[in-house]
FIRO-580879 format. One record per residue: x, y, z of N, C-alpha, C in turn; residue in one letter; residue number from 1. Coordinates in nm, 3 decimals. Layout:
BEGIN
<site n_east="X" n_north="Y" n_up="Z" ca_east="X" ca_north="Y" ca_up="Z" c_east="X" c_north="Y" c_up="Z" code="A" pos="NUM"/>
...
# end
This chain:
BEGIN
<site n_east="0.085" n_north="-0.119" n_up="0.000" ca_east="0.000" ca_north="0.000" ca_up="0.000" c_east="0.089" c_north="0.125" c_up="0.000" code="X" pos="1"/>
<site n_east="0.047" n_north="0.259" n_up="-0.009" ca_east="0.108" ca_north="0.394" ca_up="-0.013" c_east="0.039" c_north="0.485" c_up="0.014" code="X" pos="2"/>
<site n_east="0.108" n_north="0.567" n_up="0.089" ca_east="0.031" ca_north="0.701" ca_up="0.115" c_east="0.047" c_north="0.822" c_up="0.008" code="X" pos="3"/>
<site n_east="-0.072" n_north="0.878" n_up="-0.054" ca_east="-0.080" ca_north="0.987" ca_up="-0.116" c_east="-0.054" c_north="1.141" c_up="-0.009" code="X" pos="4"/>
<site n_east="0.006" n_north="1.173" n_up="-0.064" ca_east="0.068" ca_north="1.377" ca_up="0.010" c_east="0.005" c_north="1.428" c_up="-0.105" code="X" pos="5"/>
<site n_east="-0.061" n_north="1.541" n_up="0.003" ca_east="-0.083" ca_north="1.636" ca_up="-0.057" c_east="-0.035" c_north="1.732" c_up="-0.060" code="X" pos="6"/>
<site n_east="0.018" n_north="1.857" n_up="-0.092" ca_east="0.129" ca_north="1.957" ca_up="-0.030" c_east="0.095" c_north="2.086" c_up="-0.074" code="X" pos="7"/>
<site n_east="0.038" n_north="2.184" n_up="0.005" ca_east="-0.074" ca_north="2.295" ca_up="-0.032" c_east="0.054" c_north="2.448" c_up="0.012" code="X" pos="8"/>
<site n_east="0.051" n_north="2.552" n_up="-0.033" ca_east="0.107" ca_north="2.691" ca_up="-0.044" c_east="0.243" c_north="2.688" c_up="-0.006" code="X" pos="9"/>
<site n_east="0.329" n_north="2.682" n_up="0.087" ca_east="0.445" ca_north="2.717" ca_up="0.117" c_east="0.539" c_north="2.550" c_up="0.130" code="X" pos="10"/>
<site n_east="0.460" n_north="2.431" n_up="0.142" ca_east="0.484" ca_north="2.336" ca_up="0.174" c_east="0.498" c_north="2.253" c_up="-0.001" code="X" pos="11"/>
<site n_east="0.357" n_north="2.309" n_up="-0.083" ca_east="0.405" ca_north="2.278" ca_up="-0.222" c_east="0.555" c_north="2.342" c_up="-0.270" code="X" pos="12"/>
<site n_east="0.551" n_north="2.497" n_up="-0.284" ca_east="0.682" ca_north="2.520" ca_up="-0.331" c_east="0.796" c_north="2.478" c_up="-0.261" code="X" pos="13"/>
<site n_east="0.830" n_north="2.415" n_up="-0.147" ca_east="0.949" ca_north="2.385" ca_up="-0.098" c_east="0.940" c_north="2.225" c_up="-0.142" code="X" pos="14"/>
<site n_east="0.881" n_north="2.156" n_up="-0.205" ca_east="0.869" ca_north="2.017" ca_up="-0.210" c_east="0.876" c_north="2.050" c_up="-0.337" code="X" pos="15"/>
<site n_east="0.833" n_north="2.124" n_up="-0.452" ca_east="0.838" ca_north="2.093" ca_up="-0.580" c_east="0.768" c_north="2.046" c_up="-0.661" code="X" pos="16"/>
<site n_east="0.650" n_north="1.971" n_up="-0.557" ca_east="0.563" ca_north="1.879" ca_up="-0.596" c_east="0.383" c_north="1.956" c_up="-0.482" code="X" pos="17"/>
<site n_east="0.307" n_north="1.949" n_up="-0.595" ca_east="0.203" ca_north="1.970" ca_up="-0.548" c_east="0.115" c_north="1.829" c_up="-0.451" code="X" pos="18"/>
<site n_east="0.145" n_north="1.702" n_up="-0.530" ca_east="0.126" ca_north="1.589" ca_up="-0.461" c_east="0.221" c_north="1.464" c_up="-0.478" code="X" pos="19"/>
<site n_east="0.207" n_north="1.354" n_up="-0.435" ca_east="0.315" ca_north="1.219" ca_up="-0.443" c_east="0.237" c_north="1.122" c_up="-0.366" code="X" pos="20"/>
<site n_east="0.341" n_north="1.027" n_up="-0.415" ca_east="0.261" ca_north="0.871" ca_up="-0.333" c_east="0.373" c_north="0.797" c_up="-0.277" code="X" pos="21"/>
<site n_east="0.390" n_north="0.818" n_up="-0.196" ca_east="0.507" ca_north="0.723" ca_up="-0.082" c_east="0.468" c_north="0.605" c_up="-0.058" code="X" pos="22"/>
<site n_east="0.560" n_north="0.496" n_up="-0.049" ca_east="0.590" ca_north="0.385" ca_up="0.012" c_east="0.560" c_north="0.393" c_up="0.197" code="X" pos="23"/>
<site n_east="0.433" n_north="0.346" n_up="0.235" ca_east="0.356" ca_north="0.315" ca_up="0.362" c_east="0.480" c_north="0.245" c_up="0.457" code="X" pos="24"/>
<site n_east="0.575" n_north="0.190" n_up="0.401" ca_east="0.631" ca_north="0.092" ca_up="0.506" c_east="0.736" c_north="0.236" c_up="0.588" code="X" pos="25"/>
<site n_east="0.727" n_north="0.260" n_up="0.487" ca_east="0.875" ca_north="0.388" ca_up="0.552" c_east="0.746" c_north="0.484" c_up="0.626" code="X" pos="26"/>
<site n_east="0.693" n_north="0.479" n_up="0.622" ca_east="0.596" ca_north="0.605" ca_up="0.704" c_east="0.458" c_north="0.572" c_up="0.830" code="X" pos="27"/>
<site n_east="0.472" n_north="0.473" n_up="0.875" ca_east="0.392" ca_north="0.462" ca_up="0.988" c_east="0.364" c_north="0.547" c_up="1.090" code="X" pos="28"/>
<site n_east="0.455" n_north="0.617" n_up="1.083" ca_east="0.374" ca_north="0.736" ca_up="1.213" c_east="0.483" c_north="0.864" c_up="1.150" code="X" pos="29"/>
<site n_east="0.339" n_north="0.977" n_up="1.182" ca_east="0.381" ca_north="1.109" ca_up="1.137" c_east="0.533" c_north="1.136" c_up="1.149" code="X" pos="30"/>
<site n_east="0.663" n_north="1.106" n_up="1.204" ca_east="0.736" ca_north="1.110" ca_up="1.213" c_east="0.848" c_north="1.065" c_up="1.138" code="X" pos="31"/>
<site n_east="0.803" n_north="0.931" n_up="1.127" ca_east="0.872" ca_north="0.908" ca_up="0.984" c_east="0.823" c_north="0.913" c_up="0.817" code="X" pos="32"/>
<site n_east="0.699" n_north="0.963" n_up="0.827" ca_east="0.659" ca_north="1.022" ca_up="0.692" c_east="0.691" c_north="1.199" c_up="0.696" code="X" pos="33"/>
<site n_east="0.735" n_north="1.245" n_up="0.775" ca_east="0.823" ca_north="1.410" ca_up="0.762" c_east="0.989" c_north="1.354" c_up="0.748" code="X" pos="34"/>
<site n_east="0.989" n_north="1.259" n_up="0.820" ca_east="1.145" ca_north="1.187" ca_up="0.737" c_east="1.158" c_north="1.155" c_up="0.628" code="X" pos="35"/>
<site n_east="1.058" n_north="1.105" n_up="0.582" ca_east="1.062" ca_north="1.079" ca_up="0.391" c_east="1.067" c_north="1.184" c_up="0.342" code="X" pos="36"/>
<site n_east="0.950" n_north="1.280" n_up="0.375" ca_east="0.971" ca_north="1.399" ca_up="0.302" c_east="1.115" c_north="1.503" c_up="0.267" code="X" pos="37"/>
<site n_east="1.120" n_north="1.493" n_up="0.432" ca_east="1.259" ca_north="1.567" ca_up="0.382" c_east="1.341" c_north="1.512" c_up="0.276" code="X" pos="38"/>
<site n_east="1.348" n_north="1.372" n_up="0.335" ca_east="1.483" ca_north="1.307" ca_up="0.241" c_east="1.458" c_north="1.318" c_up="0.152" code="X" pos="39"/>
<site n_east="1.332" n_north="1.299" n_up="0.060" ca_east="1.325" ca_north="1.352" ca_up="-0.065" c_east="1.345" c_north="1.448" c_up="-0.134" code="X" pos="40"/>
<site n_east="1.277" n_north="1.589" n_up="-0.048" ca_east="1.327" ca_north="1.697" ca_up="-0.131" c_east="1.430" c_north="1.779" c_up="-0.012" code="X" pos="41"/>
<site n_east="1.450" n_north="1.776" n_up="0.080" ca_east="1.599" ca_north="1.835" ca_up="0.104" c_east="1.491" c_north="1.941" c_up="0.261" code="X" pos="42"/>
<site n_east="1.641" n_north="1.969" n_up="0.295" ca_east="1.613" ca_north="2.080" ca_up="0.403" c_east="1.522" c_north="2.195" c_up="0.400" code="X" pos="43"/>
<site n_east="1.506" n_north="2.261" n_up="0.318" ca_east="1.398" ca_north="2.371" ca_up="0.294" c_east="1.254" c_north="2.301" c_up="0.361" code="X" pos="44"/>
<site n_east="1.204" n_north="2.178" n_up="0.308" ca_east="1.107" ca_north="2.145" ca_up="0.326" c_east="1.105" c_north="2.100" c_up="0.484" code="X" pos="45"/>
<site n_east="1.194" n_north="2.052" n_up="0.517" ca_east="1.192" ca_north="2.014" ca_up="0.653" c_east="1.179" c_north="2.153" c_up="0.784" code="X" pos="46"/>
<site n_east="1.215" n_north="2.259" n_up="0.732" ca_east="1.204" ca_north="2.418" ca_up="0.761" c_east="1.050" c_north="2.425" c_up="0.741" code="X" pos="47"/>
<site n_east="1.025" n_north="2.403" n_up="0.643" ca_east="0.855" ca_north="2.428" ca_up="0.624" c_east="0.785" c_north="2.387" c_up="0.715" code="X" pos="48"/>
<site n_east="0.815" n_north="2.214" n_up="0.724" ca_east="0.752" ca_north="2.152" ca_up="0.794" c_east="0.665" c_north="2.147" c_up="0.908" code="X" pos="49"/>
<site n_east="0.828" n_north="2.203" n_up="0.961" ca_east="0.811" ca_north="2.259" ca_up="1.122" c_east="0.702" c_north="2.357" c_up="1.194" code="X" pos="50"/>
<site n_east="0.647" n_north="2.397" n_up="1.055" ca_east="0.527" ca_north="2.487" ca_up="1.139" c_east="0.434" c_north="2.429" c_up="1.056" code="X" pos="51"/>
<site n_east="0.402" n_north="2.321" n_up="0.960" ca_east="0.292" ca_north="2.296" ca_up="0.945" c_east="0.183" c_north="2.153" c_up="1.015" code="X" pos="52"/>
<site n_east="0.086" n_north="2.172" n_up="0.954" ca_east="0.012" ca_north="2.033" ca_up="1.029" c_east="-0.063" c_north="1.954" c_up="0.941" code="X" pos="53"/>
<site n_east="-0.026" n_north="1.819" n_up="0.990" ca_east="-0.067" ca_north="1.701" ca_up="0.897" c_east="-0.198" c_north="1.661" c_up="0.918" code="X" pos="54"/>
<site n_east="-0.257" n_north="1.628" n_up="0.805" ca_east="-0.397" ca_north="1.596" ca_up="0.840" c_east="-0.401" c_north="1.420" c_up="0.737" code="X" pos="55"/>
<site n_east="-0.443" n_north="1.327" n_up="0.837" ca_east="-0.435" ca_north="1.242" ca_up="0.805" c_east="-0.584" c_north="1.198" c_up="0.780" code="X" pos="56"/>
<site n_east="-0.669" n_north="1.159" n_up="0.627" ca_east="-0.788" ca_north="1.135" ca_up="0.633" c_east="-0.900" c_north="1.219" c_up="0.721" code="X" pos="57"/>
<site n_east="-0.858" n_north="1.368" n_up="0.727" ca_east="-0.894" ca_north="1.461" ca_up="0.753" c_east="-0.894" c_north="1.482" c_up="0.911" code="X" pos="58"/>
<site n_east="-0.778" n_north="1.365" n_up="0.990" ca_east="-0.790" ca_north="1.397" ca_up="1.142" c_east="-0.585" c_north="1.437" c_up="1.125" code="X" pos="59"/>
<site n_east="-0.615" n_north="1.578" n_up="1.226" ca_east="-0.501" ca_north="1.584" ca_up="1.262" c_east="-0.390" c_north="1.480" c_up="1.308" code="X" pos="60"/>
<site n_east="-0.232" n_north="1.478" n_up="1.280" ca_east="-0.175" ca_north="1.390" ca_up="1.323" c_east="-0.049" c_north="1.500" c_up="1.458" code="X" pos="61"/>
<site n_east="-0.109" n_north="1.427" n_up="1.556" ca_east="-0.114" ca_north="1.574" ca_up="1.676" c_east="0.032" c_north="1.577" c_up="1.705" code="X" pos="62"/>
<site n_east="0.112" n_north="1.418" n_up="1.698" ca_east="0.291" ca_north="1.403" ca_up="1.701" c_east="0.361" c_north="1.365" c_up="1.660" code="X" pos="63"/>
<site n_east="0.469" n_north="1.312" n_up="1.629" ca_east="0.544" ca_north="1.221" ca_up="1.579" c_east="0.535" c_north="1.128" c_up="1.588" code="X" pos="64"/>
<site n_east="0.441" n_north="1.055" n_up="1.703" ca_east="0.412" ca_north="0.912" ca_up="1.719" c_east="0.295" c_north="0.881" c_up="1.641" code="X" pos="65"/>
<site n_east="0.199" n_north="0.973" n_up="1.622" ca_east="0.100" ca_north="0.951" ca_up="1.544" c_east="0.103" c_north="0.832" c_up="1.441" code="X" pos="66"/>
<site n_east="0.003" n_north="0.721" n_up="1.499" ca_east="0.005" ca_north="0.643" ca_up="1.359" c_east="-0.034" c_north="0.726" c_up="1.229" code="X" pos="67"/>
<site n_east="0.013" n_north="0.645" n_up="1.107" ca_east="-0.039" ca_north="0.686" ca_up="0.977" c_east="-0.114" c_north="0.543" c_up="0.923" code="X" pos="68"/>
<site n_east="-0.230" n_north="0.571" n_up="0.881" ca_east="-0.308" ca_north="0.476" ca_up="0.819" c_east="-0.258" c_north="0.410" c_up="0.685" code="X" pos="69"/>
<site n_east="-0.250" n_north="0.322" n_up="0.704" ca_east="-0.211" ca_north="0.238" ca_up="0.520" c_east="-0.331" c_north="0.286" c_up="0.412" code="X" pos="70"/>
<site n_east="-0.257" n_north="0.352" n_up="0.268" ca_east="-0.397" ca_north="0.386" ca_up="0.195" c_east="-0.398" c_north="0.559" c_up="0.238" code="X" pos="71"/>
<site n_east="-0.391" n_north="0.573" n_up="0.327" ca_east="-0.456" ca_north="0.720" ca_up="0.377" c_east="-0.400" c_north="0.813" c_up="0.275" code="X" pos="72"/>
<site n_east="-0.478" n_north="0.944" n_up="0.264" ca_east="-0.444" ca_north="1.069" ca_up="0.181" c_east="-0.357" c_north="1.181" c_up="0.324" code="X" pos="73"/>
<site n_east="-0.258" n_north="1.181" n_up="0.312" ca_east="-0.220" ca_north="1.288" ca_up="0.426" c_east="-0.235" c_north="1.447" c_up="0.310" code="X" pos="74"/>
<site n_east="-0.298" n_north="1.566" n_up="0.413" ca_east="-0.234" ca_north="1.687" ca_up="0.409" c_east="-0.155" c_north="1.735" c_up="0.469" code="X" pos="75"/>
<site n_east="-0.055" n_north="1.819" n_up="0.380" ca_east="0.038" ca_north="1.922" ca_up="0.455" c_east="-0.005" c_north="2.050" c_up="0.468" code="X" pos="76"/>
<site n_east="-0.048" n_north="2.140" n_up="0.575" ca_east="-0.092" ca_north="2.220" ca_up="0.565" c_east="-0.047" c_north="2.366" c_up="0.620" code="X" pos="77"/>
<site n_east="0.031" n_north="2.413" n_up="0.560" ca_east="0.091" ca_north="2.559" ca_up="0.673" c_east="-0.032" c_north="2.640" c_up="0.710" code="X" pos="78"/>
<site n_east="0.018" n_north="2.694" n_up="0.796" ca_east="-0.045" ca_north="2.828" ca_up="0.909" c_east="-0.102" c_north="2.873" c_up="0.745" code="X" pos="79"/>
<site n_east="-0.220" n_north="2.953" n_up="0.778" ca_east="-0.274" ca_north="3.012" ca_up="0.633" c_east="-0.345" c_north="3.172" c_up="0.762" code="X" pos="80"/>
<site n_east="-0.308" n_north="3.234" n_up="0.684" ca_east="-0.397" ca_north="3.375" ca_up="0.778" c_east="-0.509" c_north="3.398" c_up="0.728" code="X" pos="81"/>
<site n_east="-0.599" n_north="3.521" n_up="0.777" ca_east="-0.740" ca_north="3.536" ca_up="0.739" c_east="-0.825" c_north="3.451" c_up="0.872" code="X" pos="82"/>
<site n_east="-0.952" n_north="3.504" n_up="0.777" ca_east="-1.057" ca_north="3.405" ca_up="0.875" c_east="-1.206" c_north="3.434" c_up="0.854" code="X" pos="83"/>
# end
């Protein structure tokens, strides 16, 4: 199975990629699917990261321990202003 990313405003341009489909085994909990990410596209994104929040099948993933669902659609989502 694999997880689809989605990667929305500040988190798309530092990734390069608007979306992707990762390999599930490397990413079981939010922690090591922000480890893939980086490793894929590099430090910038891992800078991004750090202030954004993952939404896994539309429930927040609140830590690094956070499981990740097999199959699941994660968002990346930075701080967005307004309201």
């Amino acid at each position: 199975m694999s997880v689809t990313v989605r990667y929305f405003a500040a988190a798309a341009e530092a990734a390069g990629v608007a979306s992707e489909t990762l390999d599930d085994a490397a990413a079981r909990t939010a922690g090591e699917l922000r480890a893939t990410m980086v490793a894929a596209h590099g430090p910038e994104l891992g800078r991004v990261l750090g202030r954004c929040s993952l939404l896994a099948a539309g429930s927040r993933l609140v830590d690094d321990a956070s499981p990740v669902p097999p199959g699941v659609t994660v968002d990346v989502l930075p701080p967005f202003a307004g309201g």
